[in-house]
N, C-alpha and C positions, 0 to 999 in steps of 0.2 A: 612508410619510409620517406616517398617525398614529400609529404605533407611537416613532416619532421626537419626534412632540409629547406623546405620552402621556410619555414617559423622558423630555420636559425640563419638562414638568407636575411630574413627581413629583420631580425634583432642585429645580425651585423649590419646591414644598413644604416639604421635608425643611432647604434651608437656613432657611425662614424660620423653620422649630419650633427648630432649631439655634438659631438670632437669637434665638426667643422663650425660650428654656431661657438660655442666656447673659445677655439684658438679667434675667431673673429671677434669676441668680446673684450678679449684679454688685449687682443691688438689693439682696440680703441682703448682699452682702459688707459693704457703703457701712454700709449700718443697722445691721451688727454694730461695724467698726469706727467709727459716730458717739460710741460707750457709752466708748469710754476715750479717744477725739480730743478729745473735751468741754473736757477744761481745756487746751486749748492753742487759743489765738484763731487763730493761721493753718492750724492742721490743722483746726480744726469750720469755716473758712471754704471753705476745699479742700472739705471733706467735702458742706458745705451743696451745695458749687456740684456735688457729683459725684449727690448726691441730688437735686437736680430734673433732671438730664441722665435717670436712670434710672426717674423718677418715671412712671406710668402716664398723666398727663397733661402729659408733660414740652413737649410743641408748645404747651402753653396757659399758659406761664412764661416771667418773663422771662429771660434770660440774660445774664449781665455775662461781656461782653469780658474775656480775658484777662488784656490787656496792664491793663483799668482793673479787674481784682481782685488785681492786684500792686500797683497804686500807692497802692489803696485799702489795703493790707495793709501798704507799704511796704517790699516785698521785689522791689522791681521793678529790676533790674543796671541798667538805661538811666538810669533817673531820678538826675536831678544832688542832690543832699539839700544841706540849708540849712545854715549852720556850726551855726545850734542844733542841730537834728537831729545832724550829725556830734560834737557834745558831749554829746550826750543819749549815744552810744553809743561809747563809747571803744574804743579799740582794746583791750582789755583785757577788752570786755565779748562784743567780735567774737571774739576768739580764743577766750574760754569757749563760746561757743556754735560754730566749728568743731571745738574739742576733743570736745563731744561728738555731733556730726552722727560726727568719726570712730568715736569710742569703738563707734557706732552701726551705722557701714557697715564698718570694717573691724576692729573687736573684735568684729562679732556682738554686741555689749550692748546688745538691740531693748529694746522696750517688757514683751514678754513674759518674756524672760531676766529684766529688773529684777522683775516681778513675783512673781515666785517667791522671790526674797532679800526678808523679811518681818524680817529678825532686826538688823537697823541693817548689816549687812554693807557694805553700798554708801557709809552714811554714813561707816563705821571706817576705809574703805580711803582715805575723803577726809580724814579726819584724819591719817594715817598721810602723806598728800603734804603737809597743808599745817603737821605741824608741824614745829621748829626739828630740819635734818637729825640736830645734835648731840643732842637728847633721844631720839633714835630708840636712842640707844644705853644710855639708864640701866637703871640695872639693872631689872628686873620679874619675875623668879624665882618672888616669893613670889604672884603671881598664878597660876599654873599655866598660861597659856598659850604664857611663852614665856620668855629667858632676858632678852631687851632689852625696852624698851617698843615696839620696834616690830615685835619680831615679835610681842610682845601685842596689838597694834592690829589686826593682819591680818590679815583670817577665815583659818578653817582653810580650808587646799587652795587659798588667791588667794595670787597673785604680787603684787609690787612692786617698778617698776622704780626702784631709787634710783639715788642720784647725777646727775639731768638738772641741766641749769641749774636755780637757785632759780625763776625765771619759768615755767620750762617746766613744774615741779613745782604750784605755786602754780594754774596755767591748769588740767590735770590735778585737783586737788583741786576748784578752782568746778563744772568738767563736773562733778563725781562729783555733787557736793552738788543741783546745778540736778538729776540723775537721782532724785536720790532724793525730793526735792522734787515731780518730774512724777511719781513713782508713788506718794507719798502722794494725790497730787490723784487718781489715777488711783482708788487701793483707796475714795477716801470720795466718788466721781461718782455710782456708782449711786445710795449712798444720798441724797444731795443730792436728785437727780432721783426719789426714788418717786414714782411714778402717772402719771410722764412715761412719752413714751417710748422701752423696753427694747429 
């Protein structure tokens, strides 16, 4: 019998250092990822709400519901949105911003991929969708990187899918541009925030 309680003495133990080693993980994970979440208002609000969950005094904070930090965000699927709102965000402005959640979830082109392409690469491949298909063919030889202007536009070693619909093209080009755009924000965060913090 106490050799029975001693072995579930020390399994409760070993899970709670387990618990205690985990919430200390999750703590650094959250604080690493706050440093490049920053410039996006629904990911630092995500992130805030995941930092006080993991916070050392996280029982003595408030905690906002859910369902009322989606609507406060306005990303809540339930909520009926007002014709303003549904104008504010055009269908046009919807599909750029699913073009690149895919670009994201099924091209692998994270946060960190984008940060490593420093040299406009990201920008050139969104020019390359959004300009006039027919100039993608003039000549550009005398640039050396490529025979048409469009393969001059597009990094060495990237693909480009042409011929989609002009729309399909055009949605493709904003995602690129909004990427490149969130990792500008991303490279000039830290400095923004010195003495904040890291």
């Amino acid at each position: 019998m106490i050799q029975k309680l001693i072995a579930r003495f020390h399994a409760w133990r070993e899970a709670r250092q387990w618990e205690a080693q985990h919430i200390e993980w999750l703590r650094t994970m959250v604080h690493g990822d706050a440093r490049w979440l920053a410039s996006n208002p629904i990911a630092a609000a995500i992130t805030a709400r995941y930092e006080a969950a993991v916070a050392e005094d996280w029982y003595a904070r408030p905690h906002e519901d859910v369902s009322q930090l989606r609507t406060r965000l306005g990303i809540d699927p339930g909520a009926r949105r007002s014709p303003a709102a549904a104008a504010f965000t055009p269908r046009a402005v919807q599909d750029v911003a699913a073009e690149r959640v895919r670009q994201m979830l099924a091209k692998g082109w994270t946060y960190e991929h984008d940060d490593e392409h420093v040299q406009g690469e990201i920008a050139a491949l969104a020019a390359y969708y959004a300009m006039p298909p027919a100039a993608r063919d003039w000549p550009a030889a005398e640039t050396g990187y490529g025979d048409t202007f469009g393969q001059a536009i597009v990094p060495s070693g990237w693909e480009a899918k042409a011929n989609d619909d002009r729309r399909r093209e055009l949605v493709k080009a904003g995602a690129l541009v909004c990427a490149e755009i969130e990792r500008l924000d991303r490279a000039e965060a830290p400095t923004a925030r010195k003495g904040g913090r890291e």
